[in-house]
C-alpha distance (Angstrom), angle and dihedral (degrees) to the residues before:
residue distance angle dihedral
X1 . . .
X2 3.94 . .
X3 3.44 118.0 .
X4 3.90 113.6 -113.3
X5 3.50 135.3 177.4
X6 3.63 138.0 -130.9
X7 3.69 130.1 -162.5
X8 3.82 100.8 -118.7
X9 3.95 93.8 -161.3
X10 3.86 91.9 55.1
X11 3.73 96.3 28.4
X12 4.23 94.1 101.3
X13 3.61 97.7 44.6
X14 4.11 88.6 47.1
X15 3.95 95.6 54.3
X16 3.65 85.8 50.0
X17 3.51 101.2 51.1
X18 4.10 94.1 40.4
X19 3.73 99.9 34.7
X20 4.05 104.4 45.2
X21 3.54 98.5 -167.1
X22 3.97 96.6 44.3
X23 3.87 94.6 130.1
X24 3.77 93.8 42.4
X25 3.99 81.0 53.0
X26 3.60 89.1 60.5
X27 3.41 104.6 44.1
X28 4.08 98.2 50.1
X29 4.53 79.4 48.5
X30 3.40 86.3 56.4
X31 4.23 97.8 37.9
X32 3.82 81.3 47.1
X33 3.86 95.2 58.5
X34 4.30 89.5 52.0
X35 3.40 114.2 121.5
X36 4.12 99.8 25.7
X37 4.00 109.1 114.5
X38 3.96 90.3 -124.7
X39 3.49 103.8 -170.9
X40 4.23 89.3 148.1
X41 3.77 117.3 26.4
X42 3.80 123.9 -169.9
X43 3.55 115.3 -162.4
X44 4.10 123.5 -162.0
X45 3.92 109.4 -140.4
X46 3.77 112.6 -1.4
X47 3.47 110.3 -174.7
X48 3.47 122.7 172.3
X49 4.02 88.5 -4.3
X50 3.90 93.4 -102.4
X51 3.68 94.1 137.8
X52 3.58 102.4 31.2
X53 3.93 82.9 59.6
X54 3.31 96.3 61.6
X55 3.69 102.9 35.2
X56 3.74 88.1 52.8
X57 3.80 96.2 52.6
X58 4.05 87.6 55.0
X59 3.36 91.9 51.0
X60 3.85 107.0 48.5
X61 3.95 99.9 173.0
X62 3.75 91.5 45.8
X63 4.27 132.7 90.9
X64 3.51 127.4 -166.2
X65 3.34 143.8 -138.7
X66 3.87 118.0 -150.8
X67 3.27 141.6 -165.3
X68 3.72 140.8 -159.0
X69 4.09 141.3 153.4
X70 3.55 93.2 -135.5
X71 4.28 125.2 75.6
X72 3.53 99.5 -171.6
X73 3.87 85.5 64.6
X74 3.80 97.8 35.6
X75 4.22 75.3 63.0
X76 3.60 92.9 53.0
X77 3.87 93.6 47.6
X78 3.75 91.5 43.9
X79 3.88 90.2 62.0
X80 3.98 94.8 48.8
X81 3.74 92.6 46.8
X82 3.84 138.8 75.2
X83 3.69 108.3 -111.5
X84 3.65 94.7 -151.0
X85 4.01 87.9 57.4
X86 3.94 107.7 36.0
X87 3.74 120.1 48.0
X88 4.17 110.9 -165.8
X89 3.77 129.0 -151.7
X90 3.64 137.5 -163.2
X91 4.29 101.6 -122.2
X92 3.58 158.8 120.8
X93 3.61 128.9 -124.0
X94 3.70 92.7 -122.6
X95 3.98 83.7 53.5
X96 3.89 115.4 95.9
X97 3.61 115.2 -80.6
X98 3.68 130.7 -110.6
X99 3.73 109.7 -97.2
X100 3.35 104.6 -118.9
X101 3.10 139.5 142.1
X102 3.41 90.0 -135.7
X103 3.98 126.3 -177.8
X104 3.22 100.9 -154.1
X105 4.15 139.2 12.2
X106 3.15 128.0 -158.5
X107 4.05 140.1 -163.1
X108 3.58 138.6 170.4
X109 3.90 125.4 176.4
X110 3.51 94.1 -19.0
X111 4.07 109.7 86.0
X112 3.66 95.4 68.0
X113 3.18 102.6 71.1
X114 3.59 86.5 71.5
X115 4.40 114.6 84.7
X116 3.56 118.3 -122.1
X117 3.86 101.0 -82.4
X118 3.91 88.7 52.1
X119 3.48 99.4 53.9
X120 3.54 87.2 44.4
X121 4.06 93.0 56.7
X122 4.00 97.8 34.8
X123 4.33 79.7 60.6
X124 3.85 91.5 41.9
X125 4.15 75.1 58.2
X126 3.35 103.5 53.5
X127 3.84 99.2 62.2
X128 3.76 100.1 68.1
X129 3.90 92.9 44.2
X130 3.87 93.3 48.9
X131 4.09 124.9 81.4
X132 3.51 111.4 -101.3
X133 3.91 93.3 -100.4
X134 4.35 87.4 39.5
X135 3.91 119.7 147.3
X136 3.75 123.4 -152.0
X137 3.95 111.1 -158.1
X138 4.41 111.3 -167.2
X139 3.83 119.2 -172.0
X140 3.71 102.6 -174.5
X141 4.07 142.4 143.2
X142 3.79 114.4 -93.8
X143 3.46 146.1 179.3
X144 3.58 110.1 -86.3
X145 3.80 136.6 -138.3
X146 3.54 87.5 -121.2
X147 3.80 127.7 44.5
X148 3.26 87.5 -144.5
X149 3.82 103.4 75.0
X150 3.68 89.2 46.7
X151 4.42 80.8 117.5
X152 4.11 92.7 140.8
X153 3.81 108.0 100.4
X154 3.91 104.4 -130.5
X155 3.64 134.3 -175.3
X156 3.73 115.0 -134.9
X157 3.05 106.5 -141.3
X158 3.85 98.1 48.5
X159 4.36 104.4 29.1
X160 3.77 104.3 66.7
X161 4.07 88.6 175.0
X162 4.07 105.5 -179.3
X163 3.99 123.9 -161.7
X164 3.81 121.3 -84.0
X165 4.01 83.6 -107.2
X166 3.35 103.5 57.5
X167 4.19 89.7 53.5
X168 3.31 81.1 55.0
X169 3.46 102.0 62.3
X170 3.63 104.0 38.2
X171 3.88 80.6 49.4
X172 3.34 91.4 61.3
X173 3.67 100.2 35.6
X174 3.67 82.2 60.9
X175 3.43 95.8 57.8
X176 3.78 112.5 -96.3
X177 3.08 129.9 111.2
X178 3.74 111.5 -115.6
X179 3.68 143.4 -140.8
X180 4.21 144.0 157.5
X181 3.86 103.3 -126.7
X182 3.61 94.8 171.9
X183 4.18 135.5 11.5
X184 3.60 135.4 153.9
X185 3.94 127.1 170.6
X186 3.89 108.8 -42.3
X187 4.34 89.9 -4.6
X188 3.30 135.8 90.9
X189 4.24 144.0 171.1
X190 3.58 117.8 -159.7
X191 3.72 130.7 176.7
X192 3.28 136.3 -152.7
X193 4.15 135.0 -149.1
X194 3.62 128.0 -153.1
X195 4.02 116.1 -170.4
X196 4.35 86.2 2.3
């Protein structure tokens, strides 16, 4: 995956204006990862903290490990967040993984700007460093039924968005047992079982 860079200053008011429902996004991410015991939390492109800010307040016991290619966000997130709960590394999602084991992972707008075959290895990844009972939660853009509700500007050579389907089936090729919890338009939560 190329390397591309975000302003981290105008990165909040940019998802907002280009992805509509960006805080409805978050909240059905973070209503997706109820009911997993997250005690450690490893979350796949942080950015500017966003999500790890609101996963982390849901899950008060928990801290997180995150994730993300970019430094001048990683220094965003690192002044939103509680040092003593989130940990943040310099990395790519085709990098290796943390070890874990991890309880829960989380990822939102991040994953697809992998293609097909790396999405389908970075979830082949997950199993091994998730507990045996681990959930992985992913809020991303996809391909929609309808090319209609394609509404989130993308860049083609960078967004590699794939249908709700084909998540599905590398999900479950992976070993999870997979599900949509949430999807409007171009959006979509889906979560992901181990040992269910």
């Amino acid at each position: 995956m190329g390397q591309f860079h975000w302003n981290p200053d105008e990165y909040r008011a940019l998802m907002r204006a280009e992805v509509p429902d960006y805080d409805r996004l978050q909240e059905e991410l973070v209503a997706a990862t109820q009911g997993a015991d997250a005690r450690l939390i490893l979350e796949l492109g942080t950015g500017t903290g966003e999500t790890a800010r609101r996963v982390l307040a849901a899950h008060p016991r928990a801290r997180l490990v995150g994730i993300d290619s970019s430094e001048p966000m990683l220094d965003v997130a690192r002044r939103s967040l509680d040092p003593a709960r989130a940990t943040l590394r310099l990395g790519r999602l085709e990098d290796p993984l943390p070890p874990g084991p991890f309880d829960l992972c989380i990822s939102a707008l991040a994953v697809h700007h992998l293609d097909g075959p790396g999405k389908a290895n970075l979830f082949k990844r997950l199993g091994p460093i998730l507990s045996p009972v681990g959930t992985f939660v992913l809020a991303d853009v996809v391909v929609p039924d309808d090319p209609a509700d394609a509404v989130t500007p993308l860049s083609l050579d960078y967004d590699l968005p794939s249908t709700v389907a084909e998540h599905l089936i590398w999900l479950d090729a992976a070993g999870f047992e997979a599900g949509v919890t949430w999807d409007h338009r171009d959006l979509a939560v889906m979560r992901g079982r181990r040992g269910s």
